[in-house]
Each structure stands twice: as C-alpha cells, then as structure tokens.
Wavefront OBJ file of the C-alpha trace (Angstrom):
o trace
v 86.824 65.799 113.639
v 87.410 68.159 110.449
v 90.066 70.435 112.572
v 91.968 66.882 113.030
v 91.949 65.378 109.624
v 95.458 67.111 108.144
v 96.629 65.841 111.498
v 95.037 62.085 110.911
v 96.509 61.849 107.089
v 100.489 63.155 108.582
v 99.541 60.192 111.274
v 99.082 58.002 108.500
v 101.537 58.642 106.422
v 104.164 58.354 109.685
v 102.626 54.712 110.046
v 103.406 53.796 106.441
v 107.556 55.007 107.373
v 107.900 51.997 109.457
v 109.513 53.684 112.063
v 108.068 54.308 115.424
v 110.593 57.747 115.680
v 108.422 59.306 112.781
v 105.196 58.901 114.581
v 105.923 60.669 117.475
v 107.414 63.867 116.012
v 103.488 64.715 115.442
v 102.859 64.232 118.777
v 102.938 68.329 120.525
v 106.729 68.977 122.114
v 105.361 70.020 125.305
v 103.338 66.506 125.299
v 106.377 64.417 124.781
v 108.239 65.488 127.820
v 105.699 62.972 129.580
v 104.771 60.139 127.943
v 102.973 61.709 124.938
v 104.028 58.894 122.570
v 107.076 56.920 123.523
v 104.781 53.998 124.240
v 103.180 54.472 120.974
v 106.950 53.721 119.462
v 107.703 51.209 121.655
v 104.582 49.309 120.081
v 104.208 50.121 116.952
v 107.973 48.914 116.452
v 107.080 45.910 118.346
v 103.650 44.982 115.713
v 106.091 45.516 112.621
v 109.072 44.028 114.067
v 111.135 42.366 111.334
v 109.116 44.222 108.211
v 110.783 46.096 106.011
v 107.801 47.242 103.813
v 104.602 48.517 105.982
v 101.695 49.258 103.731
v 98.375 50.749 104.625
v 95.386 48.398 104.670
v 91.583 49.823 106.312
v 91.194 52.815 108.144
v 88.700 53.533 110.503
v 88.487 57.075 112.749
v 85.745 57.603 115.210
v 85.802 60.816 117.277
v 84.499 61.667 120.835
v 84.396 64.824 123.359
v 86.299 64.180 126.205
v 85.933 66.921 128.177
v 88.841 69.478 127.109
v 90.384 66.866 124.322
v 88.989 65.239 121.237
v 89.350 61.389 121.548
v 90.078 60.164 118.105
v 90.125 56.103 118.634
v 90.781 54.255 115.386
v 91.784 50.966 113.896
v 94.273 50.585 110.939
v 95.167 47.685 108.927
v 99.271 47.107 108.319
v 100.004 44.944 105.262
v 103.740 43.904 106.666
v 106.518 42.221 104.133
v 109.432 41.000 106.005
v 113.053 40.579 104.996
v 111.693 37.010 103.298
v 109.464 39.005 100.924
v 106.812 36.677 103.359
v 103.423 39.266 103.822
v 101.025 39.391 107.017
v 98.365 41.543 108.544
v 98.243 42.920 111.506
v 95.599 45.358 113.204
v 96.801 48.057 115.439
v 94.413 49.693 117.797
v 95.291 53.547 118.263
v 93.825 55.995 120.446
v 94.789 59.915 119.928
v 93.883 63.195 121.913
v 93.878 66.241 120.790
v 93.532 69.521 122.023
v 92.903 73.324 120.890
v 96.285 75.471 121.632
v 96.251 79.168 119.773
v 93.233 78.121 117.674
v 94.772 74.884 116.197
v 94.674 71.313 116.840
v 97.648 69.800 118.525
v 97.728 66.297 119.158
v 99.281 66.063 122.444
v 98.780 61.733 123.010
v 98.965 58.455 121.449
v 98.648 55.328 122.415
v 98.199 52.014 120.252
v 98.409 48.356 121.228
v 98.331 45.451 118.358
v 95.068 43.711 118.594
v 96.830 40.456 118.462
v 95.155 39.651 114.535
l 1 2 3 4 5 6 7 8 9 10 11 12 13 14 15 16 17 18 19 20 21 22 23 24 25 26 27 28 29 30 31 32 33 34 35 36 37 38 39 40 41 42 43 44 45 46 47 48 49 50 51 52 53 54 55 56 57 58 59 60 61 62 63 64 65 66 67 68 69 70 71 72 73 74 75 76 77 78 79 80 81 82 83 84 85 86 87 88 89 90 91 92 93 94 95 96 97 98 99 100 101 102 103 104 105 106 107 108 109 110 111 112 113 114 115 116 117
C-alpha cells in the first residue's frame, strides 16, 4: 500500500479536476487500450454531472493481494456545487489495481460506481 500512495494522492487530485479525461491519464497506456478506465469516466462524469466545483470530502483506502495485482478499493466523499451555487454530496465507490512493471507501481484499472448517497 506504501508503493501506491504517490499514485492514490495524483488519483485524488484528478477527482478534484472534475473531469473524467484527467482521471484516466493515470491509468497505465498499455491498460487503456482495453477498458482500463473509460468506464471510470463515463461515471465519474455521470456522479458530478452539472457541478462546476468538485471538492474533496472523506477518504478511505483499503488494500488487498489479489494474486498478481494490489486491489486498492476505496470510498471518497465529493462535495459538488452546481451552476446554481446549490451544494450536494455524493459518495463514489472506486476500485483500483495495480501492478509491479520495471520495479514500480502502475495502476493498470479503475472502476467506480456512485453509491447512490
């Protein structure tokens, strides 16, 4: 979990950019020939539709061996302000892999889906 951190706070601060685009450049090149985070966009813009502020609430990170990866699965609190100056909360559920190329961590998936709150 220490290799992945630099990678967790760039992850982060992506979220905070609003845009979906941002996120995904972490994700490894080779990874996002498949599907390596274009869902991820898809809905992450869907969860801040309409904001055009995105703040940083709670962050939680738990990590997990899975096999050849490190499953990162977290939850992270958006404090959205839309057009309206009008704020809400919303939870996004995110689920990262990463993996050991050359010696470094590369994250090579992410996945998210808004937990609806």
């Amino acid at each position: 979990m220490v290799d992945v951190q630099p990678l967790l706070a760039q992850l982060l601060g992506a979220l905070q950019s609003g845009r979906g685009d941002q996120v995904i450049r972490l994700v490894d090149r080779s990874a996002r020939q498949g599907d390596g985070g274009a869902r991820f966009a898809d809905v992450y813009n869907r969860t801040i539709s309409g904001s055009r502020a995105v703040k940083l609430g709670q962050v939680q990170f738990a990590g997990r061996n899975g096999g050849d990866h490190l499953v990162v699965d977290g939850v992270v609190l958006l404090h959205l302000q839309d057009e309206g100056s009008q704020n809400s909360t919303k939870e996004l559920v995110v689920r990262a892999l990463f993996a050991s190329r050359g010696g470094q961590p590369v994250l090579t998936q992410l996945s998210a889906s808004d937990s609806g709150r």
